[in-house]
Residue, then its C-alpha position, 0 to 999 in steps of 0.5 A: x345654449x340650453x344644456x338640455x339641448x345641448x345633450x342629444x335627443x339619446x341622451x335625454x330620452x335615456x334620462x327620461x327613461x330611467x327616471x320614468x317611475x316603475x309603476x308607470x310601466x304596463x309590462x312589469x309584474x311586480x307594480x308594488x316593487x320599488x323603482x331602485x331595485x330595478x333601476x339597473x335593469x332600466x339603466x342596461x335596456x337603455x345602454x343596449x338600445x343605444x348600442x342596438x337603435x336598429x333592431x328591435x328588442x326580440x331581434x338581439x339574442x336572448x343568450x347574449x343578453x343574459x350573459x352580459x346581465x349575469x357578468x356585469x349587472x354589479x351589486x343589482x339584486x335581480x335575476x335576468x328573469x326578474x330584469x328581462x321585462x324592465x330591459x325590455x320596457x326601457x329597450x322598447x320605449x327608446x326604440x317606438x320613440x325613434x321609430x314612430x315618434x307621433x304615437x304616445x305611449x298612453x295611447x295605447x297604440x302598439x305600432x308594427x314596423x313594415 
């Protein structure tokens, strides 16, 4: 069996999440920055989507979600304000390709759920 396969569609989105380079993402302010610093940022929008697959990003408690980055961010050198938006670009990119998996995100399309 092809070990690709064999790790789930959320899985395997994740890794390709994370390994998306920074520059490749529309939402961040700082394109010059360099990926690693922030990877955790990437890596916590990634685990909340996977605890969260129902909601929609602005649906989760901003709060929360600060709190939970500020306690268990590690030795990531960033703010929540500075990993707000890659959370969020990782958090969104998993949840539009669950939701609406016939619309690439190069193509500009920005889908509304009903």
């Amino acid at each position: 069996m092809n070990h690709f396969l064999s790790l789930g569609l959320t899985a395997l989105a994740s890794v390709l999440v994370v390994a998306m380079p920074l520059e490749a993402s529309a939402n961040n302010k700082d394109k010059d920055a360099n990926y690693s610093k922030y990877k955790p940022a990437f890596h916590y929008g990634v685990n909340l989507y996977n605890n969260n697959p129902n909601l929609r990003f602005e649906e989760l408690n901003e709060a929360e979600l600060r709190d939970a980055w500020n306690k268990n961010r590690g030795s990531a050198d960033l703010s929540w304000e500075d990993a707000r938006e890659p959370t969020r670009d990782a958090y969104t990119r998993l949840y539009n390709e669950r939701n609406y998996p016939n619309i690439s995100p190069s193509s500009g399309t920005k889908p509304n759920k009903q």
